[in-house]
N, C-alpha and C positions, 0 to 999 in steps of 0.2 A: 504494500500500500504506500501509497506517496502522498509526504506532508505539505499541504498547500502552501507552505510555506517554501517549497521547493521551485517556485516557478519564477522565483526572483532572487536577488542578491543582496545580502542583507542591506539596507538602508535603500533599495532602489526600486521598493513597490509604488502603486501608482500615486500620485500625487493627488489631493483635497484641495481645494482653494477655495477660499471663503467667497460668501457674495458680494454686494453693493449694498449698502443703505440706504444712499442717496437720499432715495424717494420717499424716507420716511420722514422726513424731516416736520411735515406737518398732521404726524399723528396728533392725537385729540389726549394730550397730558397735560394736567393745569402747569401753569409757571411755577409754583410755589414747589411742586413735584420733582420737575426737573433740578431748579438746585438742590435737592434735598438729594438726589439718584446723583450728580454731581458729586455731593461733598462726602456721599458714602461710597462711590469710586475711589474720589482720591486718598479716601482714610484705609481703604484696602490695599491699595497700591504703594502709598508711604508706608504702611506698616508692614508689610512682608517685606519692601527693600529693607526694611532697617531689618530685620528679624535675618535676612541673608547675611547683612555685613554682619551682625552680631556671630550667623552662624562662622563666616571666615575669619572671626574673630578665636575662634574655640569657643564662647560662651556659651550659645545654645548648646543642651546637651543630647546628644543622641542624634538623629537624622531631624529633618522636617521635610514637609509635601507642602510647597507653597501653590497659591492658586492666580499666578501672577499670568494675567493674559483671559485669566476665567471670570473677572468679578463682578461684568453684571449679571450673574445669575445670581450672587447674593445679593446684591444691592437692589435690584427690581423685585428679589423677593422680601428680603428684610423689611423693604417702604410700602410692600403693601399688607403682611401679614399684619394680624390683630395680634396686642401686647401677651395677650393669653394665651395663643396659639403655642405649637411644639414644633422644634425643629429636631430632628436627625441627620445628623451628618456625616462624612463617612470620617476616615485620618487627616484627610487635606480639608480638616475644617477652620480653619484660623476666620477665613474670611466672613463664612455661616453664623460664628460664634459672635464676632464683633458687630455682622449686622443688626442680630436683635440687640443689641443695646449695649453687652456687654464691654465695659472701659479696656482701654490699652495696657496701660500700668500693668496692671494682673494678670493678664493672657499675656502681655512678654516680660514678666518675672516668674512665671507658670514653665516658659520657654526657655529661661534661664536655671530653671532648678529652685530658686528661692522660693522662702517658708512664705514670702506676702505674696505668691501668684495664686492663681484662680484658685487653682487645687492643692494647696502650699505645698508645692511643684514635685508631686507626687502624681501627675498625671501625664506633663510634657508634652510637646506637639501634636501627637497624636491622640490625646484622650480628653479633651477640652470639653467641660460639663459645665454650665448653671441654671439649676432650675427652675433661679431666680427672674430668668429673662427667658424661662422657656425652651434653655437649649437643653436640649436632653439627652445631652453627651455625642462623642464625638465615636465610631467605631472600626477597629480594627480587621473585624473579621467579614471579608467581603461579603455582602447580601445580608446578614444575620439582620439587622436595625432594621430591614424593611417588616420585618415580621415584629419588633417591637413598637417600630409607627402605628401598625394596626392593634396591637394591645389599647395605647392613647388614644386611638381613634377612636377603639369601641367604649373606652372608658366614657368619651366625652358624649359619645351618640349615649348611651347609657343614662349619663346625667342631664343631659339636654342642656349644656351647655353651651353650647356652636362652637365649641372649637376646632379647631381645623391641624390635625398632623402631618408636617409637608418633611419626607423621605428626602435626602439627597444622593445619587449613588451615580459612579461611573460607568460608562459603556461597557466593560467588563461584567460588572452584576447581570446584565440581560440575558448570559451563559450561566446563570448561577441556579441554580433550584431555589432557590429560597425566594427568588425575584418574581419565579412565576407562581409561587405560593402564594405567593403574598397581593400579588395582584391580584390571582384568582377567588383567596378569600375575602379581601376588600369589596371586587364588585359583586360577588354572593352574596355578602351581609350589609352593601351599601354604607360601606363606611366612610367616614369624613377627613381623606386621606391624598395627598396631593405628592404622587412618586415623582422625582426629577432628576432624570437621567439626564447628569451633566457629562455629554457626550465629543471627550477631546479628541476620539478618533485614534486612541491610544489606550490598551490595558494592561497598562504595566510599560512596556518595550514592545509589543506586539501590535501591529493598527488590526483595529476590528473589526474590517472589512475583509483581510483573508482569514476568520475563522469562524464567522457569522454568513449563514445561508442568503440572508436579506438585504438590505440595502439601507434600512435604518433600523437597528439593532432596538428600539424600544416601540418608537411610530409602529413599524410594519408588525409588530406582535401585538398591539393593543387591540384591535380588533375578535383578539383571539377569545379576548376576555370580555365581550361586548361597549370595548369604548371607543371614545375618537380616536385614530391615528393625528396623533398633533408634535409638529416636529417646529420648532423656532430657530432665530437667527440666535444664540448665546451671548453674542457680544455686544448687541446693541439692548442699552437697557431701558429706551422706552418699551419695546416690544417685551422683553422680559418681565417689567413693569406688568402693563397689559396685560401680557398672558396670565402672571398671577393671581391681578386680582381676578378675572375671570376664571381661574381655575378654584382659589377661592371660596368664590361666591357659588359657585356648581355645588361643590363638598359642603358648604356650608347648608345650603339650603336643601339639604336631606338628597341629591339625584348623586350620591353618591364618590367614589373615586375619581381620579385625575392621571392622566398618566402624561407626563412632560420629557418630549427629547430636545433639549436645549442645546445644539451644535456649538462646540464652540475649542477653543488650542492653548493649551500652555504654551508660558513663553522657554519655559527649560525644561529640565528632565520629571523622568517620574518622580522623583526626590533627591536632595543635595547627592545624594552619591551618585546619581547617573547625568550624564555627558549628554543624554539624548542623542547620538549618531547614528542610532536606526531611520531620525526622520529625514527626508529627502532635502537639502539646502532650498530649492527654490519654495516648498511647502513651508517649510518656516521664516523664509522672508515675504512671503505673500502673507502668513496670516500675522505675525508682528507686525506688518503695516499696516491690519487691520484690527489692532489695536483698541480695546473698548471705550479707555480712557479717554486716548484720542480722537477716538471716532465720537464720545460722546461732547468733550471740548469742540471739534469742531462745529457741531450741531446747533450747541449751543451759541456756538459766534455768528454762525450765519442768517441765526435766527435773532441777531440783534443784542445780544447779552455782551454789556461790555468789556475789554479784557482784565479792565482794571480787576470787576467785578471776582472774574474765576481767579487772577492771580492774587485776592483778598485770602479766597476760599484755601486756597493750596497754599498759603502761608500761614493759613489759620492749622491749618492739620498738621504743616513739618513744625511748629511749633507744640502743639499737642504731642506728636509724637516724641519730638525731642524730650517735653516733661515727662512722659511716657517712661522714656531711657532711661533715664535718672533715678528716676522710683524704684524702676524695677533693678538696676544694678546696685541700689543702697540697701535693698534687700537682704536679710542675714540669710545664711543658707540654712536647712534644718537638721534641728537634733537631733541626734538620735531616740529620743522618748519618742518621736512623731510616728516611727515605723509604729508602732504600736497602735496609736489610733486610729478611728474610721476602719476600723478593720472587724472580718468576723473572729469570732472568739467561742472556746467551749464546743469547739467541733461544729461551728455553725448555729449553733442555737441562742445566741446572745449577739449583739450588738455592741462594738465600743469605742466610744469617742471622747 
């Protein structure tokens, strides 16, 4: 048997190229929206570069999965979910985490190991939880969190609460059992659950088009499960915007599931240790100039927003972030007592904190 992976050479399968936006320019999103999708772009984008230098600094400990090139799919979801709603995120949730609300300081002194980060830095990059803002942790283990979004979701359908559990997971999950489990029991019981295959056209090192039958790896299976096939542009984040609330308001209002393939490209590898040289040079300079950040700066300039204006915004954030730095590196690291806490005890039967 021959591996589909045999019919090219490593780094020189076909090439993706992103669309044009152009023409969106005059979607229907208030003004007050747009700077808001604005300054939580660029609070995602300042905050991973600095968490990168930090990492080629030595201080971040361990690896991290940055979602640098991915961030209007937080930001268009972040602005439009309700403060109550749940997020799930997968390892590369830095971006997820911040957008519901949660401060800088603590997510990167969390990233540094320090007792004052989120999780007094007993969780690090990859396990970012507060369920103070409704994130409800960050996960390791591919596909497993989509079967715990439907727990929350039934909880909420349950108390009639309308809230809304929105999944995030990469084009990888869509090969996972757990992906089709979980869709499958969502639109069964109509649950109030909004999946979003944020789909980098990458799982792992591998693109997802030589190992997936289909041609959009989440779209073309939703149907399977009686829903829309809905696929987005991932980088532009009025549409992400948009498609949120609209998805939503669907989940919320009892018709059930969502299922979201949000296109969209890291700007580097699967995580600080890889190179990314599987992708094709021209694929990664077409979708880096299609850049979200940028594409959403320009949007806004064409549409009349002056520059002073956005370069207030980006000065308002590398100054936050820089306080940000400070905090989190004054941070003491933690004692040894701490292994101890938040931990189970007594064979499981006790709690201790």
């Amino acid at each position: 048997m021959i591996s589909p992976l045999a019919s090219h050479a490593y780094g020189a399968h076909p090439t993706i190229l992103p669309p044009s936006a152009s023409a969106r320019d005059r979607m229907q999103v208030a003004e007050e929206t747009r700077f808001e999708l604005y300054r939580r772009l660029q609070e995602l984008r300042q905050f991973e570069k600095r968490a990168y230098d930090l990492f080629l600094q030595q201080l971040v400990k361990g690896t991290s999965h940055l979602s640098l090139g991915m961030e209007a799919i937080a930001a268009g979801f972040g602005a439009a979910m309700r403060a109550d709603d749940y997020t799930f995120a997968t390892y590369r949730g830095h971006a997820h985490t911040l957008s519901r609300g949660v401060p800088m300081a603590p997510v990167l002194a969390e990233l540094l190991g320090r007792a004052n980060g989120l999780m007094a830095g007993k969780g690090g990059s990859m396990h970012l939880t507060s369920v103070e803002h409704g994130v409800m942790g960050s996960y390791a283990i591919i596909g497993a969190h989509l079967c715990v979004a439907n727990g929350a979701a039934w909880s909420a359908k349950l108390r009639g609460s309308g809230q809304v559990a929105v999944c995030f997971f990469g084009d990888g999950t869509t090969n996972i059992g757990a992906f089709h489990e979980a869709v499958n029991f969502a639109a069964v019981y109509r649950l109030p659950v909004v999946f979003v295959c944020e789909n980098n056209l990458y799982m792992e090192y591998t693109p997802i088009h030589d190992v997936t039958p289909v041609e959009r790896p989440a779209a073309d299976r939703a149907s399977a499960y009686g829903l829309e096939p809905l696929q987005v542009d991932g980088n532009d984040a009025d549409v992400m915007y948009t498609t949120a609330s609209k998805a939503l308001t669907r989940a919320r209002s009892g018709e059930g599931p969502v299922l979201v393939e949000a296109v969209t490209y890291r700007h580097g590898g699967h995580s600080r240790a890889d190179p990314g040289k599987y992708r094709p040079a021209e694929e990664v300079a077409a979708w880096q100039a299609y850049d979200p950040v940028h594409l959403y700066r320009d949007r806004l300039t064409r549409l009349g927003v002056p520059a002073e204006e956005l370069a207030r915004i980006d000065a308002d954030v590398a100054r936050r972030v820089d306080e940000a730095t400070a905090a989190a590196k004054s941070g003491p690291l933690p004692d040894t007592g701490s292994a101890f806490t938040d931990v189970w005890a007594d064979g499981g039967s006790s709690w201790r904190n």
